[in-house]
Structure formats: C-alpha cells, structure tokens
N, C-alpha and C positions, 0 to 999 in steps of 0.2 A: 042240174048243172052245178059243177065246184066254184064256189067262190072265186077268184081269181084277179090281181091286181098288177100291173105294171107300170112304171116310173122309169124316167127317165130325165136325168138332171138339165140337159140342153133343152129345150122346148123347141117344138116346130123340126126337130130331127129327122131327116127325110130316111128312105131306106137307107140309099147309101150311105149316109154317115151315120146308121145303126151296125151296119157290117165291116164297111171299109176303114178300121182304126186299127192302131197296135196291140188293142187288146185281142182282135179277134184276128188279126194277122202273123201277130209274133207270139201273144199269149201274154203280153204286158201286160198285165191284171192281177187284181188280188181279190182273194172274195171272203165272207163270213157268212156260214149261214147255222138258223136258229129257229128253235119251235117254240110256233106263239098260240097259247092256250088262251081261249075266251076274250081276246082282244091284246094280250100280254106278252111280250119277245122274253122268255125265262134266260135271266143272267145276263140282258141289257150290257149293263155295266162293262162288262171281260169282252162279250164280241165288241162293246166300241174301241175300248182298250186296246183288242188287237186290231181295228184296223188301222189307230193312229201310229202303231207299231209299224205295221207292213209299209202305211202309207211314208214316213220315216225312211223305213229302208229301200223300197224302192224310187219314190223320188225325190231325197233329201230335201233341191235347193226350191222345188216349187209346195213343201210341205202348206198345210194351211189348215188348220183348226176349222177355221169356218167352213169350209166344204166335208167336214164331218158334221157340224153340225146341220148343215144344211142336210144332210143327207138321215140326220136321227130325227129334223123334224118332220122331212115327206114321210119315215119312216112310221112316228106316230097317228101320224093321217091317216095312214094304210091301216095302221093295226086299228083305228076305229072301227073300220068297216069290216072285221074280223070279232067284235064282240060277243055274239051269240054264236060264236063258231069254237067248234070244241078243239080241234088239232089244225096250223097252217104250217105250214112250213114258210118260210122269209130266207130268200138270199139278197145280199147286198153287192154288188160287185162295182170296180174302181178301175177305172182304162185309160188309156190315152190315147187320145186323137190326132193323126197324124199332124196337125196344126201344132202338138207339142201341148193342148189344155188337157188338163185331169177333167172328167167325168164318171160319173156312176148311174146305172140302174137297180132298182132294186125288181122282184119277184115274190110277190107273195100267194100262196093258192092254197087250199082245202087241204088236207091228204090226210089221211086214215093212219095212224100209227099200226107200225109192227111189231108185234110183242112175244111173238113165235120164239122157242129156243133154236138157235143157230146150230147147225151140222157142220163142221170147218174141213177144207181139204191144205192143206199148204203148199207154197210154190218159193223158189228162188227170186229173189228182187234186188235187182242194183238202183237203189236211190241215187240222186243225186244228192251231195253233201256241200253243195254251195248255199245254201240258203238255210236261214235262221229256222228253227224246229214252229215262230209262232205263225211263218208265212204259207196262207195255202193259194196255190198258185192254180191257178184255174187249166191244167193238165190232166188228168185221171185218163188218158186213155190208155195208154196200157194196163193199168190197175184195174180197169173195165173191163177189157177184155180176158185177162184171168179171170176176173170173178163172174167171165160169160161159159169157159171153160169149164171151169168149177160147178156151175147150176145145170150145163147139159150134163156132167158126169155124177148130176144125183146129189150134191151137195148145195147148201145155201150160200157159203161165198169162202174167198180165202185167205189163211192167217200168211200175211208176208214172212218173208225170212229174211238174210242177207246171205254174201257170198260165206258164212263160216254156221252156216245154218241156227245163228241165234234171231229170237222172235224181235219183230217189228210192230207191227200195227195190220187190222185188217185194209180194206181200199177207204173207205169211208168211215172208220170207228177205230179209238182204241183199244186195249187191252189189257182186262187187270185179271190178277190169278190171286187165288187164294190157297194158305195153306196153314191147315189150324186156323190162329187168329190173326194169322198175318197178312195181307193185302199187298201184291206184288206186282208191279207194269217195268213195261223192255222201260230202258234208262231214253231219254228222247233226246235222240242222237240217232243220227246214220239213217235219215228218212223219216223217223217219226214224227206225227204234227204232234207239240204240245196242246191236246185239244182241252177245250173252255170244260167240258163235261167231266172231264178228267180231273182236271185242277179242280173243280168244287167237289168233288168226291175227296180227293187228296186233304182238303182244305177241313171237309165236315168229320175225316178220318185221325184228323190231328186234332182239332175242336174238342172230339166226343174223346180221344184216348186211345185213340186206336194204333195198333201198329199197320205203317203203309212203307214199301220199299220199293228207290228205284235204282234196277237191277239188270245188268243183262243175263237171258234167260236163255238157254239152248234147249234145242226141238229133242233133242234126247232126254233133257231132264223133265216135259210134261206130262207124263205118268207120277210123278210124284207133287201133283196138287191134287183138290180136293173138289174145286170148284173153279168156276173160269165165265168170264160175263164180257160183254162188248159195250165201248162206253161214246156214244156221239151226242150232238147235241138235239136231234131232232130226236130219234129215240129214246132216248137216254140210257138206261142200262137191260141191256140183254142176257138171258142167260145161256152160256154155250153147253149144248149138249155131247159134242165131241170134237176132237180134232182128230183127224187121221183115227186111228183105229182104238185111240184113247178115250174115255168117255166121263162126263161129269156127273156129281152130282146137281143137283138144282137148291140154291141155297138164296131162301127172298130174304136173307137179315137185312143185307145191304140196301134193299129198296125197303126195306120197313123203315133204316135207318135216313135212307132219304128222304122219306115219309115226311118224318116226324121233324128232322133238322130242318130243311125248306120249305116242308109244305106240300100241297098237291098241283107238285110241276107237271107230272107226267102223267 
C-alpha cells in the first residue's frame, strides 16, 4: 500500500464542509504542487513563494503570513513521514469557505516518477489571460481532456498552442527547446504558468553561462531545434521524442547539468 497523507487546516471538518466551499463550488482556490525526495519538498523556498503570491492576488484584504506558515509547518510533519520514501508527490491547496475564512489542505502520497521520453500531438488553446502567469488555479479540465484525446490517438500527451498557432505549455509542464547551445521556452504570457521548475533551470542556465531565451515560438518553426524536454515540478525534466511528425534528438547535458548544480533532486 502507498504511503498516503491528508491534512486539513479546519479540524473536526465534517463531509460537508470538505465539499460545500467556494473552492470546490466556483473553483476559488489556488494550488502548489512538488516532489518530495526522501523526506524533502525539492525548491521549498519558490512553491512558498508562490503561494504567498497567489494568496496576495487572490485575497488581498484577508492576506496572512501566518496561515502560510501554518500551513509549511503541517507541511513538515507530513514530509516526516515520507523519509525512507524515495518519490511523493505533495499538493498544497488554499480555498474559501462559504463563511468567507481561507483554509487549506494539503495531499501527500507515494508515486513512482516518469522518466519515459514524451510522443507530443498538438491542439488549439484559448487560455484565459486574466490571471498572473504565477497563479495555478485548480481548473485543468479541459487541458485534461485533450490530453485524454491525445493518449487514445497513440500519443503521450499534448503540446498547447494559441489562436495564431505559436507554442504554450504542455497540460501539466513546461516547455524548453534547444538549439545549438541555446535554450529556448514560449515567453509566459497568454496561458503560460511560470513554473518553479523552469525558473531554476533558467536560474542554473544563467549561473553556469548559458545561453536561455524567452521567446515566442510558432508550431511551423519546430523542425529547426535540436532537442525539446518537458519541465514540471514533480517530474522534473523530460525528454521529448517528437511533436507531430517532427522528431528529437535525446540530449541528457541538461540533466547532467542539473546533476551537478543542485544535486540529486530527481
């Protein structure tokens, strides 16, 4: 049996007031989620970061430091009980209660990483562009369901587009391309999360001397990269084997380079 742990910030929470809030009503919520190696939430630091951001933007006037903190020390708790555990996955999620009080649960469980290289199919996406690129908003069901289309038609999941077919983000990761020695992601704007995985690749690619670019990128110009990887927090970086009928090389610098800069996160 997987390991598995659940929290909840209200105590004594009955069903109903697990289901009946604005988070699970209107979708009022905001989430973070991160892979926690051998007892460890890898990059701590950026998902608290963003959630004091989200929590910020969503409910300015009831902001409250200490309800993050409260919520990074059940959070330590949890990752105790994850110490002889090699891979967990941890979400954090932040709601409100019809009553108007912020609350959170967290989720923490076992799960096997994926390290398979990705097959991509691409699809048309209209984001929404009302929201900051750090906020991830507890929605994906459409983004789900393309990438359910995508896996019945033989493929592992799908690269977004927008309405002028330049690239987005996959449903759950983003997106870096290589060419030569350049390192290239869609510009995060127009749907894209700024994701935590990203930003420390970006971070370790300026560190070490690298060149990194953010770019908008059109679905006609992907025949002229070299390489193409998928970048999340629970996984961390993937290598993509094709999009559409385009196909990559397999290039592990990048995880060597991860390696070496942070350590053995992944």
């Amino acid at each position: 049996m997987a390991q598995e742990v659940i929290y909840f910030s209200r105590k004594g929470l009955s069903a109903r007031d697990a289901f009946i809030n604005e988070g699970n009503l209107w979708g009022n919520s905001f989430f973070t989620t991160a892979l926690v190696r051998s007892g460890k939430a890898i990059f701590w630091d950026q998902h608290r970061a963003r959630l004091e951001k989200c929590f910020e933007f969503c409910w300015p006037k009831q902001f409250d430091k200490g309800l993050i903190d409260e919520a990074q020390l059940a959070t330590a708790q949890i990752l105790d009980e994850f110490v002889h555990i090699d891979h967990a996955y941890l979400r954090i999620t932040f709601y409100r209660e019809l009553s108007g009080d912020i609350q959170f649960w967290i989720w923490a469980l076992e799960k096997e990483q994926v390290t398979t290289p990705l097959k991509l199919t691409t699809h048309c996406y209209y984001p929404d562009r009302n929201f900051p690129d750090y906020l991830k908003r507890s929605d994906y069901q459409y983004q789900f369901k393309i990438r359910k289309e995508a896996i019945f038609n033989g493929y592992d999941d799908v690269l977004l587009l927008d309405h002028d077919s330049y690239l987005l983000e996959l449903p759950t990761s983003n997106l870096i391309l290589k060419k030569g020695d350049t390192y290239i992601t869609p510009t995060a704007e127009y749907g894209v999360l700024d994701g935590i995985t990203l930003d420390r690749v970006r971070f370790m690619l300026s560190e070490t001397g690298h060149e990194f670019k953010e770019m908008r990128v059109h679905a006609a110009e992907l025949h002229e990269f070299d390489s193409c990887f998928a970048t999340s927090s629970f996984n961390g970086i993937r290598h993509i084997s094709s999009i559409g009928e385009v196909a990559y090389n397999e290039d592990s610098k990048i995880k060597d380079m991860i390696k070496e800069f942070y350590g053995e996160i992944w």
